[in-house]
C-alpha positions as CSV (number, residue, x, y, z in Angstrom):
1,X,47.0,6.4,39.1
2,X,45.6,2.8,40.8
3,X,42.5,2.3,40.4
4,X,39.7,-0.1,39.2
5,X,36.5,-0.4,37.9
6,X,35.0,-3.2,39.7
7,X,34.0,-3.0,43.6
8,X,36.1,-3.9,46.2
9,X,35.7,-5.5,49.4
10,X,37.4,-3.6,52.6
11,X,36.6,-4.8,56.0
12,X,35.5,-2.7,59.3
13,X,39.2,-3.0,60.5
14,X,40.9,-1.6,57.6
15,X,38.9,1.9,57.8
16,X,40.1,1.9,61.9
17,X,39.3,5.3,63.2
18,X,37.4,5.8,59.7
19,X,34.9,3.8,60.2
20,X,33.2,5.1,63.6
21,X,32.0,8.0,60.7
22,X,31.4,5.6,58.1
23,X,28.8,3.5,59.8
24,X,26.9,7.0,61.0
25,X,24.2,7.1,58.3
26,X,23.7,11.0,58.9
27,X,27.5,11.2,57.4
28,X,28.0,11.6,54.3
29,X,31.7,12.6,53.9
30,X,34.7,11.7,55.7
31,X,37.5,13.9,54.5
32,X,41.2,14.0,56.1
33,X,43.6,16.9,54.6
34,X,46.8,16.3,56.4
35,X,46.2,17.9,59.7
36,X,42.9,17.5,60.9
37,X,39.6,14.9,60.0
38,X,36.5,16.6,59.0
39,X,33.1,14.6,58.9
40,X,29.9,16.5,56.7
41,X,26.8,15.2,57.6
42,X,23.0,15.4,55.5
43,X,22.3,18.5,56.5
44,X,25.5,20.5,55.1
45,X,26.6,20.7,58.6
46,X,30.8,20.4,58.7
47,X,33.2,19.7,62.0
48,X,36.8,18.6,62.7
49,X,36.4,15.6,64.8
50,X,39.9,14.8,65.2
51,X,43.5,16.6,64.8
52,X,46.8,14.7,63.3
53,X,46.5,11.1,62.6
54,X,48.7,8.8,63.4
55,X,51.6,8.3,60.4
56,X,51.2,4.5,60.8
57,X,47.2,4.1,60.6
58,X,47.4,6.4,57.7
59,X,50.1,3.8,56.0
60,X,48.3,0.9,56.9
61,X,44.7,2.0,55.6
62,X,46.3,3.0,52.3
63,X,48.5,0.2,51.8
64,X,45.2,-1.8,52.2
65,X,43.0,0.4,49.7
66,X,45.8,0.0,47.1
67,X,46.1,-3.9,47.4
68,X,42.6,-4.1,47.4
69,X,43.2,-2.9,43.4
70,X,45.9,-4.5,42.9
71,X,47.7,-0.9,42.3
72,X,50.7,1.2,43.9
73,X,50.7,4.3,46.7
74,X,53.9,5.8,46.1
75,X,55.5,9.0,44.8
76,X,55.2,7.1,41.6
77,X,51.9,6.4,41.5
78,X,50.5,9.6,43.7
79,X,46.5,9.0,43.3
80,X,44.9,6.0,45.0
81,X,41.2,5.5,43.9
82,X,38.7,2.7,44.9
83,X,35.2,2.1,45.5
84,X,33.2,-0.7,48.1
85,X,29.6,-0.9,47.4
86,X,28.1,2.0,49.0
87,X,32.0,3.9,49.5
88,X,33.9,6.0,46.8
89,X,37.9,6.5,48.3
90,X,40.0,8.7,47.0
91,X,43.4,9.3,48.1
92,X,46.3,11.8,46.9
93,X,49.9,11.3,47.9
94,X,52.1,13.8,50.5
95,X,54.1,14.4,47.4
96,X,51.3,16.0,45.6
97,X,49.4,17.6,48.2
98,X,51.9,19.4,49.7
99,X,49.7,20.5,52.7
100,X,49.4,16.3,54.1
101,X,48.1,13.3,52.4
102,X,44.5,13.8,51.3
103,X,41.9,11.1,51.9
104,X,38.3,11.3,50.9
105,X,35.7,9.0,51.6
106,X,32.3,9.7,50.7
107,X,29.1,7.5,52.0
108,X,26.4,7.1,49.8
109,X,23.7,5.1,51.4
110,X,21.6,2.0,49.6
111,X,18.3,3.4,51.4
112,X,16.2,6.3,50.1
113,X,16.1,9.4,52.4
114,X,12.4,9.7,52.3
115,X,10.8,6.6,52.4
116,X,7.3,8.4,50.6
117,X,5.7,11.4,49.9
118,X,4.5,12.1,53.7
119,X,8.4,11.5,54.8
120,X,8.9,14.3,52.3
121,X,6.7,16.9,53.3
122,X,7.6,16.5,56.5
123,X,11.0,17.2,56.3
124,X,10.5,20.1,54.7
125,X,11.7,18.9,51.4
126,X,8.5,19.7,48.6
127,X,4.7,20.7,49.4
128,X,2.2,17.9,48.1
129,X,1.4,19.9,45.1
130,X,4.8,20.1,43.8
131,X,5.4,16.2,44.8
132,X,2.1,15.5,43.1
133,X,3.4,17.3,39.6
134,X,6.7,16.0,39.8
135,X,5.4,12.1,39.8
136,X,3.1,12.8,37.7
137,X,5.9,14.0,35.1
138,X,7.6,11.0,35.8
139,X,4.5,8.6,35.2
140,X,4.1,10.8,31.6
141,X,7.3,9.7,31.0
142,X,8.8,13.2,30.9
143,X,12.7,13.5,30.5
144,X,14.0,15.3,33.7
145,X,17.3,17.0,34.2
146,X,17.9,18.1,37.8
147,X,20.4,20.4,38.8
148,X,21.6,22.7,41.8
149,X,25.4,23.3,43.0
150,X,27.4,20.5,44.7
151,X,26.0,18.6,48.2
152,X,22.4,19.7,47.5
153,X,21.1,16.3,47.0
154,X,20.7,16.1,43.2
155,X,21.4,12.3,43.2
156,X,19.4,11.7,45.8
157,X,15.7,13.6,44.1
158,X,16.7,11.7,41.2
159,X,16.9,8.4,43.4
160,X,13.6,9.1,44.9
161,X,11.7,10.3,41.9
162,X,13.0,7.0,40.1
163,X,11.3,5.0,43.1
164,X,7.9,6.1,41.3
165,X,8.9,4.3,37.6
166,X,6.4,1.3,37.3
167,X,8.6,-1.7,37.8
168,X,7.5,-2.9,34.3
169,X,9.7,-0.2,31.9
170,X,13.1,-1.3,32.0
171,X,15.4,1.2,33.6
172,X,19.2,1.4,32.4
173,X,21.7,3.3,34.3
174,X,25.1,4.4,34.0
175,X,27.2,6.1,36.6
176,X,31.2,5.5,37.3
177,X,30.6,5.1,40.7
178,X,28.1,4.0,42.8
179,X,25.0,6.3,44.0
180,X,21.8,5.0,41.9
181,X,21.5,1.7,43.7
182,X,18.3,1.1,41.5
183,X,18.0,-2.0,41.6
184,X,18.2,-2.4,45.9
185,X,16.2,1.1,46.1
186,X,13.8,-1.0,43.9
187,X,13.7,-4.9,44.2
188,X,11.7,-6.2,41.4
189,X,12.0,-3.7,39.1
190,X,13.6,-4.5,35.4
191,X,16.8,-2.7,36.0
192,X,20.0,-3.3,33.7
193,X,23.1,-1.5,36.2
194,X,26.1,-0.7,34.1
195,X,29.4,0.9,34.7
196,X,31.5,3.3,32.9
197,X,34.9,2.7,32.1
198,X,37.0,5.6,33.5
199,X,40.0,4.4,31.1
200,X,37.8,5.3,28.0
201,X,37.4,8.7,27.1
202,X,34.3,8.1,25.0
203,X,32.9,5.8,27.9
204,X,29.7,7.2,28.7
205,X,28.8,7.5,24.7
206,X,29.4,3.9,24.4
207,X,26.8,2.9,26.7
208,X,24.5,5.6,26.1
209,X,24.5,4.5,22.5
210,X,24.4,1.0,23.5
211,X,21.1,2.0,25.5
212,X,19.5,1.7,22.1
213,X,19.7,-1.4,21.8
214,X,18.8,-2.7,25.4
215,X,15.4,-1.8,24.9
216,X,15.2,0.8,27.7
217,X,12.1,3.0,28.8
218,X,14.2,5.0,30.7
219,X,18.0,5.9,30.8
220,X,19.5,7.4,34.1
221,X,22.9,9.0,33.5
222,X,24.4,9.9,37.2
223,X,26.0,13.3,35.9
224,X,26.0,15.1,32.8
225,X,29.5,16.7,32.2
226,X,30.6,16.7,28.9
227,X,30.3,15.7,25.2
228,X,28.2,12.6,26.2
229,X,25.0,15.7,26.2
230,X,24.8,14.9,22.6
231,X,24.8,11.0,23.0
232,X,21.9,12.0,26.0
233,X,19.5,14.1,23.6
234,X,19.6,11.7,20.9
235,X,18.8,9.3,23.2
236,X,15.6,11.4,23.9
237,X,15.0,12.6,20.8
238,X,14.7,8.2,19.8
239,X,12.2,7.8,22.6
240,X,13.8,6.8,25.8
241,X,12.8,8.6,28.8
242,X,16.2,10.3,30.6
243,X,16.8,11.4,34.0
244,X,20.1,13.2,35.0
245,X,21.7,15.6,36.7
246,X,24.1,18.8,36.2
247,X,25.5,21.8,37.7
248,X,24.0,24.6,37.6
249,X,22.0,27.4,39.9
250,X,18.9,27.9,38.1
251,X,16.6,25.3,36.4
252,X,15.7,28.1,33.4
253,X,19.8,27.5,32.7
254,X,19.9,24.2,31.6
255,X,19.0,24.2,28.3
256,X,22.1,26.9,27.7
257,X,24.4,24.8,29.9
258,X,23.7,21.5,27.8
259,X,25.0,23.3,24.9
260,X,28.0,24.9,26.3
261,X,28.9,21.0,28.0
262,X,28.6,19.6,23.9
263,X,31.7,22.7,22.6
264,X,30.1,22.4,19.7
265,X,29.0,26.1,19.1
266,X,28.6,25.9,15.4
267,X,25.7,23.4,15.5
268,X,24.4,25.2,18.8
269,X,21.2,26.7,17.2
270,X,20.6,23.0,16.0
271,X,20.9,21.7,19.5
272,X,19.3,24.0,21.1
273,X,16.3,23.1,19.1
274,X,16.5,19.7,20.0
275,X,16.9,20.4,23.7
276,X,13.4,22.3,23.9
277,X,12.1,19.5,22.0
278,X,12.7,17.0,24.1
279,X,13.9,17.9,27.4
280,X,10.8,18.7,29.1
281,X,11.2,19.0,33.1
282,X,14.4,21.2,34.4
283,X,13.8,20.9,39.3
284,X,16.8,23.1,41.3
285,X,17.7,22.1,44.6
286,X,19.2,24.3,47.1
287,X,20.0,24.1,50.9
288,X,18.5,26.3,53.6
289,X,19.2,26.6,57.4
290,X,20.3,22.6,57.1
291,X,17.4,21.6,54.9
292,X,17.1,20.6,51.3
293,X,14.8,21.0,49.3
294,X,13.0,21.8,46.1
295,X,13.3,25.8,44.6
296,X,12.4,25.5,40.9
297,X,10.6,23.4,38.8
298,X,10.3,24.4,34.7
299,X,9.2,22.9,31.7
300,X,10.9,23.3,28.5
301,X,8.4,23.2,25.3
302,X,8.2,24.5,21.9
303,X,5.2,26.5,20.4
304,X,4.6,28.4,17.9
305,X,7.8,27.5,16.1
306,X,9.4,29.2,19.0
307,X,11.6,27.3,22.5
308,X,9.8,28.4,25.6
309,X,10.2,28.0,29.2
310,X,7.5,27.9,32.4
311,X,9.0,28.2,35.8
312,X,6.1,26.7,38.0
313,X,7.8,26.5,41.1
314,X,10.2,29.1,42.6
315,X,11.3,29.6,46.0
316,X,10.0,26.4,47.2
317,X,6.2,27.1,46.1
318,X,4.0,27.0,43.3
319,X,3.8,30.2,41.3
320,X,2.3,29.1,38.2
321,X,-0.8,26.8,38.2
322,X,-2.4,26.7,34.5
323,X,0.3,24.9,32.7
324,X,1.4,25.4,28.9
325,X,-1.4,23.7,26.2
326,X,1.6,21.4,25.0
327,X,2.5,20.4,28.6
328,X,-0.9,19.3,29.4
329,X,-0.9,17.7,26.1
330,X,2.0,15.9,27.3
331,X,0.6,15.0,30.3
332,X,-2.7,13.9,28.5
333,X,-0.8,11.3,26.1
334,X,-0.6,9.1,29.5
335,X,-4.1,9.8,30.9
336,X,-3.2,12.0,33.3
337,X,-5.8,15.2,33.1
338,X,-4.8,17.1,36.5
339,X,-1.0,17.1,36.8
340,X,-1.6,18.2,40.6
341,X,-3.4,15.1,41.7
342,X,-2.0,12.0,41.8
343,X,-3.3,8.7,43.1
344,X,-0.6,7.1,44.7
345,X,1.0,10.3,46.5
346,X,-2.8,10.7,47.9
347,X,-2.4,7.6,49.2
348,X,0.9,8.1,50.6
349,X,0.4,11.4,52.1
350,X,-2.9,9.5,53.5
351,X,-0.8,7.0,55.4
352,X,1.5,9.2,56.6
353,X,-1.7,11.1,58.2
354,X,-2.9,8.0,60.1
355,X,0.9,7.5,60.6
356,X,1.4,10.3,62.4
357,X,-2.1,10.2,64.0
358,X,-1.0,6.8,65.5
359,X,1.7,8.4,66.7
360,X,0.1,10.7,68.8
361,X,-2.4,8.2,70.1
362,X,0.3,6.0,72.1
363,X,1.8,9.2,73.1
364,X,-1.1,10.7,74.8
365,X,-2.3,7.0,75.9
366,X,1.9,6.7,77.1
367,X,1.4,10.3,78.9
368,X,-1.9,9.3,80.2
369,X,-0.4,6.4,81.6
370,X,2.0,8.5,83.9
371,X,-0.1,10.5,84.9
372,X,-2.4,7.8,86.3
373,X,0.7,6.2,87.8
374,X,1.9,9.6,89.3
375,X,-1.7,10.2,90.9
């Protein structure tokens, strides 16, 4: 298998028919099985946008993808991978995939898709209320674990509720691929971007454990998989604040999912312990009719010598409004005593307001304008 760790450089003429996809920032996937291109775009929304390609471009872009990692595309060496800054390529020989050669490309953009809390809203992505709690739990320093099934956007509501870290508290993240883009999504932030080494099995428990030494606030692990869980907790349970993401299709399941993704069932009872005291925020996404947004939000506490769970937000609302006494606690250890009103999303939701009200000033004054020209 060719492939390397460090970024390469591809130009706009070695993605050729590619690359009229690529540069749409509504796409998201570009995907070739053999027979027919297919593009997915932000909203979920799948087409084929062209049939056969021709045996000669296909040769050509692949050739170029494998000398830009100094690796092989043969029957030898069946599995091409590569990344550019803001592209992940992954390719899988005729001689494998029996059906065609397989080409994936997947876009993932250096911008944020909501630019604040009013963009939000409007989109249909979270209420204020919920927007409000959920950066407040970030400004307490909560640790967050967000989770939903695949192309939901889980990378992207961590991305967005990372924008609201105070650029003081060092953020370390590790990924092995590239989708945070902290440190553009947040210029002037202490940020410390590091990659894991696919070739090393243990990869992401070396730099998670390393973490402890970097003097990080906050540690933001791009996907939760495996065995690294364990490296993750103890990570939280030493004081760093930890954001990630995992699969699953309810946010009451991730506690039990943490502990299945560790196989170690004879120290589960252990773990599980540890989870509900420190994990302490658990948001689902889902995708409706082209929109994402956020379903659930629960906290995960321990009272009473006992783990509990409070799902506050469910179906895209708030259901639950008088928080746990050791959630508020929580919240109260940074000053914060209404979790549901925050400062700097009132001012953001504020702007968007005037925003919008500008808006609709030149538009009527624009209409007004015709209207005198007409008459």
């Amino acid at each position: 298998m060719a492939e390397n760790n460090q970024q390469v450089i591809l130009e706009e003429e070695d993605f050729g028919i590619f690359w009229d996809y690529i540069k749409d920032s509504e796409i998201t996937d570009v995907d070739y099985n053999g027979h027919e291109l297919w593009v997915k775009n932000i909203y979920g929304e799948k087409k084929i946008v062209a049939k056969e390609l021709p045996i000669d471009f296909l040769n050509t872009f692949c050739q170029r993808v494998a000398d830009s990692v100094n690796g092989f595309f043969t029957p030898q060496d069946p599995i091409l991978e590569a990344e550019t800054e803001t592209l992940r390529i992954s390719i899988i020989h005729e001689t494998v995939a029996t059906s065609g050669r397989s080409i994936s490309i997947r876009h993932v953009s250096e911008k944020l898709r909501f630019s604040d809390a009013g963009e939000a809203v409007e989109r249909g992505y979270a209420s204020p209320n919920i927007l409000h709690l959920l950066v407040n739990c970030v400004l307490a320093k909560m640790n967050i674990s967000i989770c939903g099934e695949m192309s939901v956007g889980k990378s992207e509501c961590a991305r967005f509720l990372s924008h609201y870290i105070p650029n003081d508290q060092r953020v370390i993240t590790i990924e092995d691929s590239p989708e945070w883009h902290y440190r553009k999504i947040n210029p002037g932030h202490d940020c410390v971007e590091m990659k894991v080494d696919r070739k090393k099995t243990n990869g992401y428990s070396i730099l998670l454990k390393a973490c402890l030494r970097q003097d990080a606030t906050w540690i933001m692990l791009s996907e939760a998989r495996s065995r690294e869980v364990t490296d993750l907790i103890e990570n939280m349970m030493s004081g760093a604040c930890c954001i990630t993401t995992l699969h699953t299709n309810d946010a009451r399941k991730i506690p039990a999912r943490m502990i299945s993704m560790t196989g170690n069932k004879e120290d589960a009872e252990r773990l599980e312990y540890n989870i509900y005291e420190c994990l302490d925020v658990g948001i689902l996404l889902r995708r409706k009719d082209k929109v994402r947004y956020i379903d659930q939000v629960c906290f995960f506490y321990r009272e009473n010598d006992k783990n509990k769970s409070c799902l506050v937000v469910a179906n895209g609302k708030l259901v639950f409004d008088e928080l746990p006494k050791p959630i508020l606690e929580r919240f109260a250890m940074e000053n914060i005593s209404d979790p549901f009103q925050c400062s700097r999303i009132i001012k953001e939701l504020n702007h968007e307001r005037k925003y919008n009200r500008a808006k609709e000033k030149k538009s009527a004054e624009r209409q007004n304008s015709y209207i005198h020209v007409l008459s």
